[in-house]
C-alpha positions in Angstrom: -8.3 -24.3 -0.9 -7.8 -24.4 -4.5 -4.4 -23.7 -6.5 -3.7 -22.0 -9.5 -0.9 -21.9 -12.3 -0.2 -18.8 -13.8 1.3 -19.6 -17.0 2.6 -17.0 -19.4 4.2 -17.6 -23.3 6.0 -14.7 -25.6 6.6 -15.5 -28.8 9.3 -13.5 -31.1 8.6 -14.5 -34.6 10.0 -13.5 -38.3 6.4 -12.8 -40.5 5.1 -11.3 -43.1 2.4 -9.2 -41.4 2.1 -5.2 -41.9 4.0 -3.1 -39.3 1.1 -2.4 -36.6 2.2 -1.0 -33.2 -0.9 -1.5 -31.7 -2.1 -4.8 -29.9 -4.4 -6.7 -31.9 -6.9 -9.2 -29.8 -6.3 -12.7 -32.1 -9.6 -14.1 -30.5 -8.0 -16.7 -28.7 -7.3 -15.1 -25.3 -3.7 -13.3 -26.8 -2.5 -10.7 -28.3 0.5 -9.6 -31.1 1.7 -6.6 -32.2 3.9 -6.7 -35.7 7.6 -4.7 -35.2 9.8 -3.9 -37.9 13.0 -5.4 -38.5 15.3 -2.4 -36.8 12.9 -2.1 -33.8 13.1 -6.1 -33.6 16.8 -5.8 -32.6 16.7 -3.0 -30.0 16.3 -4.4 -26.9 14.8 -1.6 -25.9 12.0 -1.7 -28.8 12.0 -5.6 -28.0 11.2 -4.7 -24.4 8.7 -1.9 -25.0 6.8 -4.1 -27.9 6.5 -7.3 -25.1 5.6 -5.1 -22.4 2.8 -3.7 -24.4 1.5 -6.2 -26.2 1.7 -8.6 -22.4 -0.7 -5.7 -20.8 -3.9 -6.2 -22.7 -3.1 -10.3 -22.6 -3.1 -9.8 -18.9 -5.8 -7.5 -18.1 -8.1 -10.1 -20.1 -6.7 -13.3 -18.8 -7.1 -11.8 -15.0 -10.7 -10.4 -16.1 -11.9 -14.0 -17.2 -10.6 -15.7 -14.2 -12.3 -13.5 -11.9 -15.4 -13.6 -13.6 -15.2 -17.7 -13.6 -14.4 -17.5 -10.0 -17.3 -15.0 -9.3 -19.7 -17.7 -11.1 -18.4 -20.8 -9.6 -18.8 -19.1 -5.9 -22.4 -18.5 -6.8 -23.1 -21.9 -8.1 -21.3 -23.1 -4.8 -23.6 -20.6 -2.8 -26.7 -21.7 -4.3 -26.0 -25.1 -4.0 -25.8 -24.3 -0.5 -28.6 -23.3 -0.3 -30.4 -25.5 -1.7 -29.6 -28.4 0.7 -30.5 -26.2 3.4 
């Protein structure tokens, strides 16, 4: 039976971007959201920015792994198939 690693990154990093509280999708399978300064050193606001920034990042990542393991069961079931 096959294993999988669940692998997950958070980056906190000082920019230059324009204060958005809302997730943006960066096209590469993550997501950021831009905090201000004083919300940067709440823990609180550190917590709450993580947690929903992580949500989106997760529902995709879990979405495209089932959907690749829904195709590779096919192509397994086919090939099957085929030999019988």
């Amino acid at each position: 039976m096959a294993k999988y690693r669940v692998k997950v990154h958070v980056e906190l990093v000082e920019c230059d971007d324009t204060v958005n509280h809302e997730p943006k999708n960066n096209n590469d399978g993550s997501f950021s959201m831009t905090i201000s300064e004083s919300d940067a050193i709440s823990i609180d606001m550190c917590e709450k920015s993580v947690l929903q920034t992580a949500f989106p990042t997760i529902r995709e990542a879990v979405s495209k792994h089932l959907s690749e393991i829904s195709k590779k069961k096919r192509k397994k079931e086919a090939w099957k198939k085929e030999r019988l």
